[in-house]
C-alpha positions in Angstrom: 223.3 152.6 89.0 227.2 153.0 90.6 227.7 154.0 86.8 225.1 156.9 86.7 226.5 158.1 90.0 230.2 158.3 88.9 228.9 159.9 85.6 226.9 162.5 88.1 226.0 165.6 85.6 228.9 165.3 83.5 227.4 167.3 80.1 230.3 167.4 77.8 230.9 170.8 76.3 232.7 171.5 72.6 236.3 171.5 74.1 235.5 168.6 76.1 234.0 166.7 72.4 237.1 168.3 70.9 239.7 165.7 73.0 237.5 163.3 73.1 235.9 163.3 76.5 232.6 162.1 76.3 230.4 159.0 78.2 229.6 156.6 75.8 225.9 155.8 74.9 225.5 152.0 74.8 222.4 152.4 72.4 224.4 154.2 70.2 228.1 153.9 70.3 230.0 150.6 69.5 231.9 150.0 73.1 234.6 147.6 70.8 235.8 150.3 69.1 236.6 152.4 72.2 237.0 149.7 75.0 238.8 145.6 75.0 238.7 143.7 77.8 241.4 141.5 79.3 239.9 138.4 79.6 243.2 137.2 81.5 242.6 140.2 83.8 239.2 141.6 83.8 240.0 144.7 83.0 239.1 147.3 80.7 241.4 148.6 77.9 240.8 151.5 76.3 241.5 151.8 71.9 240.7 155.7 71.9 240.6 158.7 74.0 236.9 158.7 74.0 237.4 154.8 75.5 239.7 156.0 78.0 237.5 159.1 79.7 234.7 156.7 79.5 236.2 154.1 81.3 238.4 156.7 84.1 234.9 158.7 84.8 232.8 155.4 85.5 235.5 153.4 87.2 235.2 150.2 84.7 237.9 149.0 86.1 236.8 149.1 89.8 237.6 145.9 91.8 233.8 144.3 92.0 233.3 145.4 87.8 236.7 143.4 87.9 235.7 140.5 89.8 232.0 140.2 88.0 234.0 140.1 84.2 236.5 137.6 85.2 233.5 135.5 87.1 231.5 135.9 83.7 235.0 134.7 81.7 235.5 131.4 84.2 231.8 130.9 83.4 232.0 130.7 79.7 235.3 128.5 80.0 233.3 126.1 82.4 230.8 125.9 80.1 233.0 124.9 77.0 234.8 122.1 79.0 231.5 120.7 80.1 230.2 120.7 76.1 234.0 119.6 75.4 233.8 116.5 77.8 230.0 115.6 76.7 231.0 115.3 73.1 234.2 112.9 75.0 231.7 111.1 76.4 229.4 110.5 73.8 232.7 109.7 71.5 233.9 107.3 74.3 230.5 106.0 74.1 230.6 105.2 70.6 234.3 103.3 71.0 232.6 101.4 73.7 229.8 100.0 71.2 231.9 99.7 68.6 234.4 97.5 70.4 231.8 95.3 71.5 229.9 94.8 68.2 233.7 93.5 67.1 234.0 91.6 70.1 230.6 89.5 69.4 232.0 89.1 65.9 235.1 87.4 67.1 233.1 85.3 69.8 230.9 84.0 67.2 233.9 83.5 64.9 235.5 81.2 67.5 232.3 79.3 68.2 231.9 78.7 64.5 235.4 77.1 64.3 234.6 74.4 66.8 
């Protein structure tokens, strides 16, 4: 919506098209060609000119667009470490069992010596 209100009635005109200044349609335009973002900052990059008017005219890089990519980034890391130390548990898990199948096989080695 804050988008659609910075864009206002922006119509681009040919001289506008000509340098490149245009608002990218996100049915029909591939935003990675035009646009990276910083996932150590949250911010917007732009590749092109077209990426650059685009993200200047609706403020991409406002503070709260900011705050709400970086939130998204921390959320995907969390995540990852929570698969990472599952698969850690389940491994540890495995070492566990395995340690004490050998351990029963040296207890009954012992009492067969005896």
């Amino acid at each position: 919506m804050r988008c659609n209100q910075y864009k206002g009635d922006f119509w681009p005109d040919a001289a506008d098209l000509a340098q490149g200044r245009r608002v990218l349609h996100l049915r029909v335009d591939d935003n990675r060609l035009h646009l990276a973002e910083d996932e150590n900052t949250g911010y917007l990059r732009p590749l092109t000119a077209t990426g650059h008017f685009h993200a200047v005219l609706l403020r991409l890089n406002r503070p709260q667009l900011v705050a709400h990519r970086l939130a998204k980034h921390l959320q995907v890391i969390l995540h990852e470490k929570v698969r990472l130390l599952e698969q850690q548990n389940r491994d540890l898990g495995e070492t566990i069992a395995a340690q004490e199948r050998y351990l029963a096989a040296l207890r009954r080695q012992s009492r067969a010596r005896r």
